[in-house]
N, C-alpha and C positions, 0 to 999 in steps of 0.2 A: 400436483406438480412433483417430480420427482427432486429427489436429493442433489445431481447437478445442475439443475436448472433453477433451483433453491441455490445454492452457491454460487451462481453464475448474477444471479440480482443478487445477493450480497455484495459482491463484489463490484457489481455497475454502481448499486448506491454509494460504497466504498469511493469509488473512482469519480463519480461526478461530484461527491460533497469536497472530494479534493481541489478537481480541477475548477470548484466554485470558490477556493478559496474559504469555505465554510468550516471553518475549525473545529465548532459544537459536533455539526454531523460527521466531520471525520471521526473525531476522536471517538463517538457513540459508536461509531460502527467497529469499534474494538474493546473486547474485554478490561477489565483492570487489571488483571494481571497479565495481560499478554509483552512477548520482550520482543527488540526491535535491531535488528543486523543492518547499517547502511555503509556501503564502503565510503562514504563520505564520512564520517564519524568515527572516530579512534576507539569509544566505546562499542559497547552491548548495552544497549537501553533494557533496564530488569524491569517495566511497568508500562501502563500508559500514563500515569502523572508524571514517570521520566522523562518522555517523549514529548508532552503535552511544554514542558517548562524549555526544553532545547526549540518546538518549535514556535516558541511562544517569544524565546527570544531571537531565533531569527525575525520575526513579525518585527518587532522592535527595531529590529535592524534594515528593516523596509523590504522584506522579502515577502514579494506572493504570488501566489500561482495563476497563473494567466490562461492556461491551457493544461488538460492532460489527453492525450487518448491510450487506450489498452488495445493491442493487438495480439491476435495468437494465444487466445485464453486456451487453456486445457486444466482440465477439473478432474481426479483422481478421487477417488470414494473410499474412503478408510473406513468404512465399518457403516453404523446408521447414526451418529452423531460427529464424525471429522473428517475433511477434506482438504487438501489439497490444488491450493489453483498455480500454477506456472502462467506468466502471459509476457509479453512485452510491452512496455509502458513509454510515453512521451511526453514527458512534463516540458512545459513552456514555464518560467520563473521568470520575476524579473529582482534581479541580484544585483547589490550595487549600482545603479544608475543602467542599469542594460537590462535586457532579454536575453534570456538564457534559453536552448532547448537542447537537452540530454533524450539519448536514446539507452535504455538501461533495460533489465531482467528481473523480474520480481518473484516470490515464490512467498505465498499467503497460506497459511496453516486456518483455519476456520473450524469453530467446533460451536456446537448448541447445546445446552444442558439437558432439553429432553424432546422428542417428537415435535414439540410444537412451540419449542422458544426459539428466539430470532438467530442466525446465523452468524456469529460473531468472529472477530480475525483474533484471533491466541498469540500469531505471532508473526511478522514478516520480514523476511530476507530482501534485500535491494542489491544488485551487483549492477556494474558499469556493462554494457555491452561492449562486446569484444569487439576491435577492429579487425577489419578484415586481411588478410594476412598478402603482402603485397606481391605481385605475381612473381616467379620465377624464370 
């Protein structure tokens, strides 16, 4: 299997341990040091124990994901150990007493220590998707 197709199932297992709500295999599918950009969050998350403890208290606070799906993946090859995925993402949440679904842009940095260890995420950017600009 080559290198983006190798990153294209990191990134599925990524995405459905989310949209399962499965926090153990989320967060497995990201290094320990990897740091975390969400325009929701005022911080830079420096870790996955950072990230782990913010979404641990959302959990707390009765938020889970109900749905995700990923569209528009495009996979970028930086070398033979890091890559690159852009996609568009659609988390379904349900936040406060509602269901939430956000249309947002994602951008996963993935790197492996050698030929044959697993594909891990180092680091991910989250932006809101842009609305569409109203006709003139």
């Amino acid at each position: 299997m080559d290198i983006q197709a190798q990153v294209l199932e990191a990134a599925s297992t990524l995405v459905a341990a989310f949209a399962a709500n499965d926090s153990d295999a989320y967060f497995a599918a990201f290094s320990t040091d990897a740091s975390f950009v969400f325009h929701t969050s005022e911080q830079t998350l420096s870790n996955r124990a950072a990230y782990r403890q913010l979404w641990d208290s959302w959990q707390r606070d009765g938020m889970r994901v109900l749905a995700c799906r990923s569209l528009n993946p495009r996979v970028q090859v930086l070398g033979d150990n890091v890559a690159l995925l852009c996609h568009d993402v659609i988390p379904r949440l349900h936040l406060a007493d509602q269901d939430v679904e956000s249309h947002e842009r994602e951008t996963i940095v993935f790197r492996r220590e050698h030929e044959n260890a697993p594909w891990l995420a180092c680091h991910e950017h989250l932006s809101a998707m842009p609305q569409p600009l109203p006709p003139t």
